[in-house]
LONU-791006 format. One line per 4 residues: their letters; for each residue z, x, y of N, C-alpha, C. Coordinates in steps of 0.001 Angstrom, whole numbers. Each point is the difference from the previous one (the first is absolute). Layout:
N
a	Z,X,Y,Z,X,Y,Z,X,Y  ...
***
This chain:
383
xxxx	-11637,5874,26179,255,716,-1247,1080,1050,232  680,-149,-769,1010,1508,-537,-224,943,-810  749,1100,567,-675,1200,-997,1385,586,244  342,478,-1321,1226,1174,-220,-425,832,-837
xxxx	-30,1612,969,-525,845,-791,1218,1233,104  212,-48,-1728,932,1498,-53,1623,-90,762  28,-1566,-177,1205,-674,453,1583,72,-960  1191,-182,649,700,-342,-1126,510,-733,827
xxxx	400,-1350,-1158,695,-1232,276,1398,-170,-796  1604,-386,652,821,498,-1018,1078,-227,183  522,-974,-255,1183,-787,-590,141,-951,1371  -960,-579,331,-602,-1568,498,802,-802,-900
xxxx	169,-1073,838,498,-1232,-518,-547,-1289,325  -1046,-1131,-371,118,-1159,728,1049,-1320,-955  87,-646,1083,1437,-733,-888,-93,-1202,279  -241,-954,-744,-416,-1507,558,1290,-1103,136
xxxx	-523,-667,941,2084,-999,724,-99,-1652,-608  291,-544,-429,-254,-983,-764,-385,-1403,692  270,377,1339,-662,-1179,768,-1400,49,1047  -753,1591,-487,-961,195,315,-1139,-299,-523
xxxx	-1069,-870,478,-1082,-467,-636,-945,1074,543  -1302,918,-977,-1351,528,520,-798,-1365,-777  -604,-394,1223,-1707,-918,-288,-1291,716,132  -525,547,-1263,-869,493,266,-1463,-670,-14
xxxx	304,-907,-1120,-1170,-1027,115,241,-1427,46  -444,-1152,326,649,-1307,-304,-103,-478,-1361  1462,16,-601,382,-196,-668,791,938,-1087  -411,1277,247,702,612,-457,1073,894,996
xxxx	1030,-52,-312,1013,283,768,1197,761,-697  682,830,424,798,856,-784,1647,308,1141  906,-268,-1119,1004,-198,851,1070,1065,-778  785,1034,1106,1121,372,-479,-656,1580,-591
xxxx	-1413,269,183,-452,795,-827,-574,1215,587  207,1241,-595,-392,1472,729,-761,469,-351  -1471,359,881,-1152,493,-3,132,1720,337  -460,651,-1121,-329,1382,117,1138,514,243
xxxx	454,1132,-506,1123,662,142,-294,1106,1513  -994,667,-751,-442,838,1208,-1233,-508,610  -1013,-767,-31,-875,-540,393,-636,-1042,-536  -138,-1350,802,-390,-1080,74,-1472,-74,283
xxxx	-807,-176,-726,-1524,-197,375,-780,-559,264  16,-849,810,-1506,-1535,480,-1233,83,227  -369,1238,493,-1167,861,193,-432,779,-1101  -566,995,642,-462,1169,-493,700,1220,-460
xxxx	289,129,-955,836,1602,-295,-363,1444,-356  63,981,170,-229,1145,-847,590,907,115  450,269,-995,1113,745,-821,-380,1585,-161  -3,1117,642,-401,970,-421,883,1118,-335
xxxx	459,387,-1223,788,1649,360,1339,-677,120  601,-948,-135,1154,-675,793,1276,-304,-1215  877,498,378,1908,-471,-823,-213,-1232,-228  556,-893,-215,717,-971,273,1372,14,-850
xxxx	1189,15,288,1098,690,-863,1380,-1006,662  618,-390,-1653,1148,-503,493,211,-1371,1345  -994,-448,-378,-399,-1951,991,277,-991,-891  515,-672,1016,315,-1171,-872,-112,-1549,930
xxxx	-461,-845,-924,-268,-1502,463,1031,-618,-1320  1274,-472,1119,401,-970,-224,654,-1578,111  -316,-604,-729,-165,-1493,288,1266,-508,455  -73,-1010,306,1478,-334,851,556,-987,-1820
xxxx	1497,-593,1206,979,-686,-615,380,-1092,479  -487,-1273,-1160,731,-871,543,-1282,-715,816  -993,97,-68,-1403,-1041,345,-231,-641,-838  -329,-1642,651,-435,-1437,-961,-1212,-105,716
xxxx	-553,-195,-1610,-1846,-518,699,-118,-996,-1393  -1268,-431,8,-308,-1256,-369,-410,99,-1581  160,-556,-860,-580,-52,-1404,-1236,-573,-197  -963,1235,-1061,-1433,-481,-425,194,-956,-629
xxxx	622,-421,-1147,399,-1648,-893,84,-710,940  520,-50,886,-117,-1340,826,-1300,276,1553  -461,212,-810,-1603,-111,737,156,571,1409  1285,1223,731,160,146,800,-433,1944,418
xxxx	-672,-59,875,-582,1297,-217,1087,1201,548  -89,824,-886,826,1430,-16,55,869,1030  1067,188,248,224,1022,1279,751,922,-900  283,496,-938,2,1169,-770,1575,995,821
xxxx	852,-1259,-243,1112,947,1109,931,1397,-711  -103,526,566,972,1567,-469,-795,571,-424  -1482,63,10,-624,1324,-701,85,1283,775  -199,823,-820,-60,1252,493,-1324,551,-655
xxxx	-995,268,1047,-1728,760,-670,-478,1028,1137  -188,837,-1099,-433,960,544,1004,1188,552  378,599,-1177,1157,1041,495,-233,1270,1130  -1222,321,-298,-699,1468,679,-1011,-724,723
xxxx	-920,-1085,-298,-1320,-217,714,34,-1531,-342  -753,-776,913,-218,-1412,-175,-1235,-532,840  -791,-394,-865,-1627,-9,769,-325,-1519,-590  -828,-343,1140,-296,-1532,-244,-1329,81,244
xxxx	-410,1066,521,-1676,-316,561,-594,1533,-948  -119,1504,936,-680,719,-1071,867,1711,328  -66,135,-1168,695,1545,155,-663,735,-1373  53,1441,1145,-305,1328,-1300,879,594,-154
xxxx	-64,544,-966,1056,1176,-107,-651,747,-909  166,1470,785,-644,1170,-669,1012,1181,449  415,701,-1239,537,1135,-569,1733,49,863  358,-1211,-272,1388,-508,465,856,-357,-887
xxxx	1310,251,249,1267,-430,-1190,722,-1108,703  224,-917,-1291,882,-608,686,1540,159,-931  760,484,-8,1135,298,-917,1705,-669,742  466,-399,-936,1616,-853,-194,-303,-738,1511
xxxx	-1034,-774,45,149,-1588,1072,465,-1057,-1168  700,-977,415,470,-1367,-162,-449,-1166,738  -217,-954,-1316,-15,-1336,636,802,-899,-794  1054,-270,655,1127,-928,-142,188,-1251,-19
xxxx	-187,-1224,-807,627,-1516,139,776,172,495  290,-1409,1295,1387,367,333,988,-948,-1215  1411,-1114,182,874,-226,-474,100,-1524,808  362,-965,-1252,268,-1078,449,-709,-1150,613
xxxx	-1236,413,-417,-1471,-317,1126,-108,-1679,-1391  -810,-1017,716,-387,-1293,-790,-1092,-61,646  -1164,-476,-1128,-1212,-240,114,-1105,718,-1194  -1327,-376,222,-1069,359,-849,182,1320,405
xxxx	-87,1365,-900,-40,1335,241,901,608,654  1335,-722,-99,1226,407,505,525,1696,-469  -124,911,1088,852,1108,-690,-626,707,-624  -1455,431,417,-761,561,-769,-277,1242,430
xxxx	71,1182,-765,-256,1185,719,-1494,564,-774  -927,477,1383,-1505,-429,-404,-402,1247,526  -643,1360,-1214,-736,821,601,1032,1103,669  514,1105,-904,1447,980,422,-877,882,834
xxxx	-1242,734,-405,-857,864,837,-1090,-285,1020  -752,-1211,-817,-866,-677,1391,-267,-1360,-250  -213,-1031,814,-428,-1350,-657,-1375,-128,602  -1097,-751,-586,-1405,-281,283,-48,-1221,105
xxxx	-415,-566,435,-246,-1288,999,-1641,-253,678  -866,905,-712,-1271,319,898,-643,1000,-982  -476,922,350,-1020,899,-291,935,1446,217  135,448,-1386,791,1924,-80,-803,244,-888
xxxx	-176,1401,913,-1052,694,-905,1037,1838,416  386,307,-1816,425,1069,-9,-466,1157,-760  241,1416,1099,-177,1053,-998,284,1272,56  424,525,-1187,1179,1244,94,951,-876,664
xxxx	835,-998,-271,991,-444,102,1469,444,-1038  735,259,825,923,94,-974,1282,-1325,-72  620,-856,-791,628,-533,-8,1313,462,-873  968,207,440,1532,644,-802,1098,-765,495
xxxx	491,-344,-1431,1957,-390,260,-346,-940,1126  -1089,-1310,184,438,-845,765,900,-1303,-460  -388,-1132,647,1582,-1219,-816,-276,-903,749  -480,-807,-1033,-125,-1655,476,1272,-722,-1379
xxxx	1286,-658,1725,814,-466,-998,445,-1279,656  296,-1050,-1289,281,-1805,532,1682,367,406  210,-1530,752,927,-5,757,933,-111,-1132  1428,-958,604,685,-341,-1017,714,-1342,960
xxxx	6,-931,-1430,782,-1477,475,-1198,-722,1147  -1159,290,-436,-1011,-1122,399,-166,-1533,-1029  -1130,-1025,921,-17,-1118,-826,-1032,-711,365  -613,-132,-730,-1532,-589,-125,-1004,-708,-875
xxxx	-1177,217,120,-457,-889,-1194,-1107,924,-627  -464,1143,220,-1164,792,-201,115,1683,613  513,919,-1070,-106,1325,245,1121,213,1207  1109,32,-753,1368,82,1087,266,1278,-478
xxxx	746,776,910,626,1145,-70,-363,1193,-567  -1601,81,-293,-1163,446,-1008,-150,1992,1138  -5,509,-808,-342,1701,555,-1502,264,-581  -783,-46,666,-1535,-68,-139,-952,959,343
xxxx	-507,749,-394,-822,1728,715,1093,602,435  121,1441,-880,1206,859,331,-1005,891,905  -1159,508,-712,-727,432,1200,-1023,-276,1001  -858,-774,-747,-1216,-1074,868,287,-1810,-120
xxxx	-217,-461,682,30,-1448,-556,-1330,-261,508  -850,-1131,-389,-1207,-70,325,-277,-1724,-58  -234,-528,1213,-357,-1708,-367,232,-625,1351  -568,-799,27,-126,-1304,1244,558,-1195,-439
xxxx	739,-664,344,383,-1136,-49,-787,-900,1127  -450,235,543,-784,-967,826,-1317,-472,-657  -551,997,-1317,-1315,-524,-599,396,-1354,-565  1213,-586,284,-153,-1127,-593,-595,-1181,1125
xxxx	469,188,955,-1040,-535,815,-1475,481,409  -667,852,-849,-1032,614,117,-526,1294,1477  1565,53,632,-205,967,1110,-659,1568,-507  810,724,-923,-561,930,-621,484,270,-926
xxxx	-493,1322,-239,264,770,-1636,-24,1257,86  1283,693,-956,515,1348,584,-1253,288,-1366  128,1674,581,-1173,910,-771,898,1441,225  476,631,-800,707,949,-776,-1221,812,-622
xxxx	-227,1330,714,-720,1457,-416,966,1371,-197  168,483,-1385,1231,1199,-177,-807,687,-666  -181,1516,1034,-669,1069,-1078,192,1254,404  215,831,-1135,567,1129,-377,1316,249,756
xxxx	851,-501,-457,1664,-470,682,1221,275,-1068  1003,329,550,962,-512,-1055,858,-1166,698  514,-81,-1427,1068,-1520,-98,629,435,-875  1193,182,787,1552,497,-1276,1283,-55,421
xxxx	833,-537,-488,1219,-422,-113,262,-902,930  -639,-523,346,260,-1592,391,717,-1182,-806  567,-489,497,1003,-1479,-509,-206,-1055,974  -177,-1163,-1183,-135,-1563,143,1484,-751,-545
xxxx	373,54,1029,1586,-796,-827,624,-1522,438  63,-538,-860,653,-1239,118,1372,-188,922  124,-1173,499,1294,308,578,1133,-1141,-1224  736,-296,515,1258,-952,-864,483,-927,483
xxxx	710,-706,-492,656,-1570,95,-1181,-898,1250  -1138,241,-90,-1066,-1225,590,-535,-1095,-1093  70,-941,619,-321,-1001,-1155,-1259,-671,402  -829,44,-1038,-1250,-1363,-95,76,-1560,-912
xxxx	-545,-369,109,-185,-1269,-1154,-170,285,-1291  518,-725,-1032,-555,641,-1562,-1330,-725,68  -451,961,-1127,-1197,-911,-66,-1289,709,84  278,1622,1059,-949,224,720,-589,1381,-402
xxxx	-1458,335,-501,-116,922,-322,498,875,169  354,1113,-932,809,1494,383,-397,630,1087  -1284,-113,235,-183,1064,985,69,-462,1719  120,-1153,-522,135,-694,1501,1479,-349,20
xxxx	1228,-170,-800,551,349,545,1800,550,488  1187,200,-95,256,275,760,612,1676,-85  95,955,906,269,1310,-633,-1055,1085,-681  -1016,-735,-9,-710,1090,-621,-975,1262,593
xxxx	175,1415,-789,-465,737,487,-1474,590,-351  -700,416,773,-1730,-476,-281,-477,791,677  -1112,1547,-578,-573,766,426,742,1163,393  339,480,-1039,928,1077,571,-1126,927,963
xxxx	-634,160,-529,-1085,1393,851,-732,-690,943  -1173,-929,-815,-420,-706,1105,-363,-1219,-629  -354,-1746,1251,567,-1176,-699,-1404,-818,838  -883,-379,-598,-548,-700,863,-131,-1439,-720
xxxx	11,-874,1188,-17,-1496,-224,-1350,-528,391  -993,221,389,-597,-939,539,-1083,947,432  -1661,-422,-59,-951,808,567,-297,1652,-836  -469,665,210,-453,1303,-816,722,1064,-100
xxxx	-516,929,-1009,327,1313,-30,-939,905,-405  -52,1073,392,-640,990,-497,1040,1582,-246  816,168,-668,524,1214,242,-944,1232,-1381  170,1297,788,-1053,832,-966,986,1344,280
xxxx	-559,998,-1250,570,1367,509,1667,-324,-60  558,-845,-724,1291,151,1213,1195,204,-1332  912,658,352,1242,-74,-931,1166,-991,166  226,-1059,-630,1346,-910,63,999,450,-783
xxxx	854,386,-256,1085,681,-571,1014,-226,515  1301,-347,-1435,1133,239,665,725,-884,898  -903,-1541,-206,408,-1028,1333,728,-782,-1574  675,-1047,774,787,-1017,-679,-251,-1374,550
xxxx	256,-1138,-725,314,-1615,435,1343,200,-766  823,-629,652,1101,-654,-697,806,-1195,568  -188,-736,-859,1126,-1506,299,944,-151,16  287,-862,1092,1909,-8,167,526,-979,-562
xxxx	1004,-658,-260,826,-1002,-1038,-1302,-693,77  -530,-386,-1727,-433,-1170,-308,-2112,345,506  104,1019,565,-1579,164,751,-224,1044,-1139  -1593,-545,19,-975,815,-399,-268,1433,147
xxxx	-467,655,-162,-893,1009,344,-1825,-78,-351  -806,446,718,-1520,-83,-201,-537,616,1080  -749,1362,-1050,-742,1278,652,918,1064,-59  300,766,-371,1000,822,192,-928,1185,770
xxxx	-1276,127,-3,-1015,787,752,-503,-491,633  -823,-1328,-353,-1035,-1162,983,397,-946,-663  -25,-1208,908,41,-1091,63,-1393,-789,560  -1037,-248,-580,-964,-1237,303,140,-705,-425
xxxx	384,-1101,1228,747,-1322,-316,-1237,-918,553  -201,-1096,-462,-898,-1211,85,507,-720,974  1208,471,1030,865,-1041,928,-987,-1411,674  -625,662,649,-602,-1087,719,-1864,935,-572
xxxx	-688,-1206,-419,-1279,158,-401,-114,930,-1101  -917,963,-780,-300,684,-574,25,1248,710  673,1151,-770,-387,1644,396,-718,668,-553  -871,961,636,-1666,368,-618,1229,1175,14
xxxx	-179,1145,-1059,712,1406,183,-490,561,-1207  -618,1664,726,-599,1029,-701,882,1305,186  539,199,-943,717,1301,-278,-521,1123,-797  -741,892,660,-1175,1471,-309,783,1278,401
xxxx	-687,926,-1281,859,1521,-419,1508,43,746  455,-1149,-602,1480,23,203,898,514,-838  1443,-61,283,888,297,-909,1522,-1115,141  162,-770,-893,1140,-865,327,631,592,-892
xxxx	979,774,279,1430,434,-958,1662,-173,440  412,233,-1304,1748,160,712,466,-899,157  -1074,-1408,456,802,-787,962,649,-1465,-918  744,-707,419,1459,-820,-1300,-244,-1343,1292
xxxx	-37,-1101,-1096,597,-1372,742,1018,-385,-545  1065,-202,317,981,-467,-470,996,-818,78  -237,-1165,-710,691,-958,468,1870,-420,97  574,-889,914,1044,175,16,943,-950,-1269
xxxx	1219,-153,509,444,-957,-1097,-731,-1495,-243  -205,-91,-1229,-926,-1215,-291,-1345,169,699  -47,628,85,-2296,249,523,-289,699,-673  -1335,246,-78,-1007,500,-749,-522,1163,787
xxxx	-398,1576,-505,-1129,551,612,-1300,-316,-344  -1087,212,833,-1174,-361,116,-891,945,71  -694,749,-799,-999,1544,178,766,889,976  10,848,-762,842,1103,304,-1180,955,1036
xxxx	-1053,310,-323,-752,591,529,-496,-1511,688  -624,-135,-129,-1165,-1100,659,209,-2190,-492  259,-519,1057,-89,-1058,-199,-627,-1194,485  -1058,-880,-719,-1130,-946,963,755,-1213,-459
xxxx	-785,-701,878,108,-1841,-179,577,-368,1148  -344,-1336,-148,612,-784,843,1576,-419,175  -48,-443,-1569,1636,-99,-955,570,-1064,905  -1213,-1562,-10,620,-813,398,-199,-535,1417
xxxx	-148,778,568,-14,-634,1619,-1277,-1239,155  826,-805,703,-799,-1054,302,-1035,-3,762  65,1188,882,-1448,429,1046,-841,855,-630  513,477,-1237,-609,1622,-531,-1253,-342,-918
xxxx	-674,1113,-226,-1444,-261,-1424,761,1444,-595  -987,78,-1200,96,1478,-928,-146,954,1228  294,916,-744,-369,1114,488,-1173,1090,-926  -783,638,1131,-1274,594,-814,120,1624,115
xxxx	576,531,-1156,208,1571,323,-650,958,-1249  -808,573,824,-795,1648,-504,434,982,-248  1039,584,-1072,645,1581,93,-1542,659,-480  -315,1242,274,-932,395,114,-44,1359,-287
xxxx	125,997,-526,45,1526,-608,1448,406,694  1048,-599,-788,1460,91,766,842,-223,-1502  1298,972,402,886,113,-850,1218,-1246,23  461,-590,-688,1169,-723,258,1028,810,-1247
xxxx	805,437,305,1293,926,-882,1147,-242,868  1152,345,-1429,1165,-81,184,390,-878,636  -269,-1291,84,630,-883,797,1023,-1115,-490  901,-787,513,1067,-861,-741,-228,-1266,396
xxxx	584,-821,-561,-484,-1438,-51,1887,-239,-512  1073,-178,923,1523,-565,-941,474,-1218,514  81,-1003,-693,965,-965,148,1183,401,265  940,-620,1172,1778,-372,16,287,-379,-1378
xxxx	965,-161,219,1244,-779,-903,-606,-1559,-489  -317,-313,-1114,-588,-1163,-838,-1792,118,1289  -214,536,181,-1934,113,589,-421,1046,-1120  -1635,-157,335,-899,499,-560,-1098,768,308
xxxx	226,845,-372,-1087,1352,216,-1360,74,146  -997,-519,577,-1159,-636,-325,-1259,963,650  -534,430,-950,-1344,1344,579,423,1087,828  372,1020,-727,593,1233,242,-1163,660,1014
xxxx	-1181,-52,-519,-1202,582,1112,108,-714,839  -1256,-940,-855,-426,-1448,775,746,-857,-222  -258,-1343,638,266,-1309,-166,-1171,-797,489  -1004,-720,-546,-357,-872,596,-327,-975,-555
xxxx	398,-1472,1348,441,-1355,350,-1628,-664,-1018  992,-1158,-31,-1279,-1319,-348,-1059,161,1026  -1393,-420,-241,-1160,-222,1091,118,1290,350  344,988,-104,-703,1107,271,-592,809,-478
xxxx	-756,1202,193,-903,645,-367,-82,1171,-142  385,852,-560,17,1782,-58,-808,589,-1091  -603,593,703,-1036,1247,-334,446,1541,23  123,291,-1162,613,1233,-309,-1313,762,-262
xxxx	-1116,1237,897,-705,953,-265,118,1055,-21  -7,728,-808,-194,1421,-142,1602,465,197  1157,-717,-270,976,436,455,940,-54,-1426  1527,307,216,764,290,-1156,1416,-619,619
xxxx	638,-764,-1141,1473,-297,47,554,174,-1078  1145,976,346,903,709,-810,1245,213,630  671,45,-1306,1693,350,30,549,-440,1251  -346,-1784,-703,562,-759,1029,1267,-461,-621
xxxx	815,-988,450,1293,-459,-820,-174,-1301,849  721,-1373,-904,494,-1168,100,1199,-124,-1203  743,-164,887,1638,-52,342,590,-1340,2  325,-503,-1076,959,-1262,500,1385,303,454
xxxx	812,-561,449,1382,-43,768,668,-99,-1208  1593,-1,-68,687,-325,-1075,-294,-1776,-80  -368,-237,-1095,-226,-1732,-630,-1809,-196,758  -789,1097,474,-995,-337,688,-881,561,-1548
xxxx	-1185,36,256,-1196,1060,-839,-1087,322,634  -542,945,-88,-1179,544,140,-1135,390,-709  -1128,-917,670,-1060,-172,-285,-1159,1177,681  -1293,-291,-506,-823,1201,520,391,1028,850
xxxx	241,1288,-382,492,1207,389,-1492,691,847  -1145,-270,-459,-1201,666,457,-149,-1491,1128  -676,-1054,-677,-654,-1099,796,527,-1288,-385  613,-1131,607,702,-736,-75,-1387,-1387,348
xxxx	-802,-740,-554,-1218,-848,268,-15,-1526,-210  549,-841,1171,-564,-1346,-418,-1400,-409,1075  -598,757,-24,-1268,31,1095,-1232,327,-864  -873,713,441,-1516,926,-522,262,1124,85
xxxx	-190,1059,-897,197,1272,348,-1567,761,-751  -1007,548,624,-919,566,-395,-178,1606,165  -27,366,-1419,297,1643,-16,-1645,657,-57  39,1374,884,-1253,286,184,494,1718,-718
xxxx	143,381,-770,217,1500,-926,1699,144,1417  426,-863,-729,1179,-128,633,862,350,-1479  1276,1106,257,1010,-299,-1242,1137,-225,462  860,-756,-761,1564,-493,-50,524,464,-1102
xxxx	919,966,-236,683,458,-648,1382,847,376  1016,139,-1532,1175,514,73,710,-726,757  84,-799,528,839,-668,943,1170,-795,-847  983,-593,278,929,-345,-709,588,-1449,233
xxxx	218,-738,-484,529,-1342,87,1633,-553,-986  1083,-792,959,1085,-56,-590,-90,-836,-1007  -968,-1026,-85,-111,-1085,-710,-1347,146,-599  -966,-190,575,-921,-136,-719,-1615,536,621
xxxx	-1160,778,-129,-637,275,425,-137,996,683  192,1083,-489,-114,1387,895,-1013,59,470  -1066,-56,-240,-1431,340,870,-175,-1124,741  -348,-781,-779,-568,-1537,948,819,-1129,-681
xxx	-42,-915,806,736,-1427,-292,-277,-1154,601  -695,-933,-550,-675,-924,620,462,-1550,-435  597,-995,1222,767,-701,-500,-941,-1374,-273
***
């Protein structure tokens, strides 16, 4: 086990070479790609009292790995995860900042998950459990001039990213704990000129930016106590945006996520030319993925305000608070959404400014009001 107590970590670099393979398990294999900016985690971690400032993981240039469409398994070349911290097994963190780390796609990379920059402040891979965390001004951003078939050049958790890709072979499942923390001014940004297949859900793929604050794909959440503010998604030519605060995404399996005496504000998804934003404050579902289920989320005596939801240029503004996906499930208790906005792009429109719903949404002395919509549905909008 490791322990860093009352540490500072600070302007680290890991940098991945495009003809480097890590095997960590059989079959999953990762090529070209940089683990932890300032620390890489396989073990045991704990985080006490500790900087982490100005780290960066970035992905290389110019790595070929294999395509999921053609039944060939992913080595995920040029990512960059985990700007400040990168844990695969278990880490704490208590009353630690992690502020302006990066995680970088690299450029030019071919393959499934080409160019993906994953997790600007910490990536989870395992079991994080945080508190009195602070997360600030971190940056998860996609490469540019990747090519692939599924989530190319995509900027994903500006400050947490949270998910296993190995639960698809049933190895495990990440579990994400955030309480009494902030999360603010973090960015999820798309990168440019990477191309996918048409055809392919928005959120999968190419360019898009997802979770500005924090983004989880896969396995649980519990965040409580905590402030998200002030984070962004934004898409680069033609990409999406979705979460401009959180992102629970249905990637692989269903995500269980409970969000208690929270506050999601401030925070904007915004999509690039020709994309769509996706919940400005908060966004669930699967939205398509072929491995993914709904997603099942609890806001719970928590504010959602001021948040944006804008389409690019001909996109569409879609759930200025919320957004949530087909097959999923949100439970709004004891909580309030207001003076939210959905924003279409020029030739785009905007729909639900409060709650954007092709799922279940069950209100428990929950209100939605004042919120504003470009097109149609200021409070709620259900397609």
């Amino acid at each position: 086990a490791l322990e860093i107590d009352r540490g500072l970590l600070s302007h680290n670099q890991a940098i991945g070479l495009p003809d480097v393979v890590m095997d960590f398990y059989p079959g999953y294999e990762f090529q070209g790609v940089a683990l932890g900016g300032g620390v890489s985690n396989l073990g045991t971690v704990d985080v006490v009292g500790t900087t982490f400032r100005a780290n960066k993981a970035i992905g290389a240039n110019g790595a070929v790995g294999p395509l999921f469409s053609n039944m060939g398994t992913p080595t995920y070349p040029g990512l960059g995860v985990g700007g400040g911290l990168h844990n695969i097994n278990l880490a704490t963190i208590d009353r630690s900042r992690f502020q302006s780390n990066e995680a970088l796609g690299g450029d030019a990379n071919q393959g499934s998950y080409a160019g993906v920059g994953n997790g600007g402040g910490v990536y989870n891979d395992g079991t994080l459990l945080v508190s009195r965390g602070t997360f600030h001004d971190n940056l998860a951003a996609g490469g540019h001039g990747n090519a692939g078939d599924i989530v190319i050049g995509g900027g994903v958790g500006g400050g947490i990213a949270s998910g296993s890709v190995t639960a698809v072979g049933g190895l495990r499942s990440a579990s994400l704990t955030v309480e009494r923390s902030s999360v603010r001014g973090n960015e999820a940004v798309g990168g440019d000129d990477s191309l996918s297949p048409p055809g392919l859900p928005p959120a999968l793929s190419a360019n898009t930016g997802a979770g500005g604050g924090i983004f989880v794909y896969q396995g649980s959440a519990d965040i409580s106590h905590t402030m998200i503010t002030h984070n962004r998604a934004v898409g680069g030519p033609g990409g999406v945006a979705n979460g401009g605060g959180v992102f629970f995404f249905g990637f692989i399996g269903a995500v269980e996520a409970e969000l208690d005496h929270s506050i999601v504000a401030h925070n904007a998804a915004i999509g690039g030319p020709d994309g769509a934003g996706f919940g400005g404050g908060i966004s669930a579902g699967s939205f398509g993925s072929p491995l993914g289920a709904g997603t099942t989320l609890t806001v719970n005596r928590s504010l959602v305000k001021h948040n944006l939801a804008r389409g690019g240029a001909n996109g569409d503004g879609l759930g200025g608070g919320i957004f949530n996906d087909e097959g999923s499930n949100l439970e709004l208790a004891h909580s309030l959404v207001f003076a939210n906005r959905a924003i279409g792009g020029p030739g785009g429109d905007g729909f639900g400014g409060g709650v954007y719903n092709l799922g279940d949404v069950q209100q428990i002395r929950a209100r939605i009001f004042a919120n504003f919509a470009s097109t149609d549905g200021d409070d709620f909008y259900e397609a």
